[in-house]
C-alpha positions as CSV (number, residue, x, y, z in Angstrom):
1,X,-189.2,33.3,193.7
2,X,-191.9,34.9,196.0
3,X,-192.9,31.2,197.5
4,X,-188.9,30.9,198.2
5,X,-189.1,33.9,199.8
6,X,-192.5,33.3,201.5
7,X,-191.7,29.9,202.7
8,X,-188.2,31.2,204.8
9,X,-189.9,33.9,206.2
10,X,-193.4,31.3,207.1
11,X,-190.9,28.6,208.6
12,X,-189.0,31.5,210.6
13,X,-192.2,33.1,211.9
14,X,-193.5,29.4,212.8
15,X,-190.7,29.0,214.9
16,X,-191.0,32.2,216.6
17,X,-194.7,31.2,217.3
18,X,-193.4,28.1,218.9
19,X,-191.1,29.4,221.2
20,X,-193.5,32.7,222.3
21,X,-196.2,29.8,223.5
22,X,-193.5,27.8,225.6
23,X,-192.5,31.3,227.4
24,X,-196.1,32.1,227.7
25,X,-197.1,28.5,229.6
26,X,-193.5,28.9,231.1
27,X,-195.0,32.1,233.0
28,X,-198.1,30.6,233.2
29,X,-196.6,27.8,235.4
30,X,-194.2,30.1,237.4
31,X,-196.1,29.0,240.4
32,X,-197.1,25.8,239.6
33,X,-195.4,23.2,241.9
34,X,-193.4,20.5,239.3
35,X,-193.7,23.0,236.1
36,X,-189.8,22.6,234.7
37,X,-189.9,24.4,232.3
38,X,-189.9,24.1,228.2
39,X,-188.1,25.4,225.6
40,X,-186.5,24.9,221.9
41,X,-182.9,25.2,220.6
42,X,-183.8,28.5,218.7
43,X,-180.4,28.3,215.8
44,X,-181.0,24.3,215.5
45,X,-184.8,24.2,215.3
46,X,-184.8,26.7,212.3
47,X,-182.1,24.3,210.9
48,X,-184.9,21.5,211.0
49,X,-187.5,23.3,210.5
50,X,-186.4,24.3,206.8
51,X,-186.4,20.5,206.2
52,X,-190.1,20.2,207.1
53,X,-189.8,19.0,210.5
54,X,-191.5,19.8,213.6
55,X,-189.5,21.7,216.7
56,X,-188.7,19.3,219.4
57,X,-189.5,20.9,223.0
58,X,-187.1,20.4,225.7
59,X,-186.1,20.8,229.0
60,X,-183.0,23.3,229.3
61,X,-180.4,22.4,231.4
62,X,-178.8,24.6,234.3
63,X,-181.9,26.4,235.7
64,X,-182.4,25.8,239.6
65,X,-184.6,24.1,240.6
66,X,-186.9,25.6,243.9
67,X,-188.0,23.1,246.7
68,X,-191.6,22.7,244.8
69,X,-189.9,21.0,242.0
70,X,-190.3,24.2,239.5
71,X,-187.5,25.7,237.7
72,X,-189.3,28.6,235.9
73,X,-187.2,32.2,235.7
74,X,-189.0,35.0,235.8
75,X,-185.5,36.7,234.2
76,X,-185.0,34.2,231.7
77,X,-188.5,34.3,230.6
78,X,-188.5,38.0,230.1
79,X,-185.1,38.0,228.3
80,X,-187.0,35.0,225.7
81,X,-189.8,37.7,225.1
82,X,-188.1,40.6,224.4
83,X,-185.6,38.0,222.3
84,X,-188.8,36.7,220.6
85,X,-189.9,40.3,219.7
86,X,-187.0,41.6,218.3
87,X,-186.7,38.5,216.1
88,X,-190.0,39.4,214.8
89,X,-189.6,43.1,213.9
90,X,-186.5,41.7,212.5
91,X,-188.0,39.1,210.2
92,X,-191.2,41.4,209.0
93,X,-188.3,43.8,208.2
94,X,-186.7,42.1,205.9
95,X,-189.7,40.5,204.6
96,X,-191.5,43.7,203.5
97,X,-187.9,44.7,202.4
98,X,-187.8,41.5,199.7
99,X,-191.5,42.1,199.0
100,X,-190.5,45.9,197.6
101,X,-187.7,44.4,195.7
102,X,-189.9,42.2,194.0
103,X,-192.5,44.7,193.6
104,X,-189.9,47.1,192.4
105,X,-188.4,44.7,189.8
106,X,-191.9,43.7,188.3
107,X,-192.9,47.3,188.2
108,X,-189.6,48.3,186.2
109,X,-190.0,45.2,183.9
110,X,-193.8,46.7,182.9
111,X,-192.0,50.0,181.7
């Protein structure tokens, strides 16, 4: 049960490691004439991910593009960071919550 539980959380947090080094290199290259920048399908990629597979990078659509070729927001970017953080207070939440639980069962079990 606690490599179940390990394993969602592990594929989840690798995810979340994914995307917070794409927004990094995407602010890295803000100035960078020709950056477009990169990103994941968050909701689809943890779908795959579960099955063992490795997120695909890709180009999102709809962001303009500025005379030197580079399409980096500075808004967007931010909004991915903050997104990125609260995903992973959200998952270490519920993590140590299912750690207790288990914890709490085996304890009672002893007595």
């Amino acid at each position: 049960m606690l490599d179940r539980i390990a394993a969602k959380h592990e594929h989840y947090l690798d995810l979340l490691s994914t995307r917070q080094k794409l927004v990094a290199s995407n602010l890295a290259n803000a100035e960078t004439p020709g950056y477009v920048t990169k990103d994941i399908d968050f909701q689809q990629e943890f779908l795959t991910l579960t099955k063992g597979q490795a997120p695909t990078v890709q180009e999102p659509e709809g962001l303009e593009t500025r005379n030197d070729g580079n399409n980096v927001s500075l808004e967007r970017e931010a909004r991915l960071l903050s997104e990125n953080a609260l995903r992973f207070q959200l998952v270490s939440m519920m993590a140590k919550g299912q750690f207790r639980a288990v914890r709490s069962a085996l304890q009672e079990g002893r007595g």
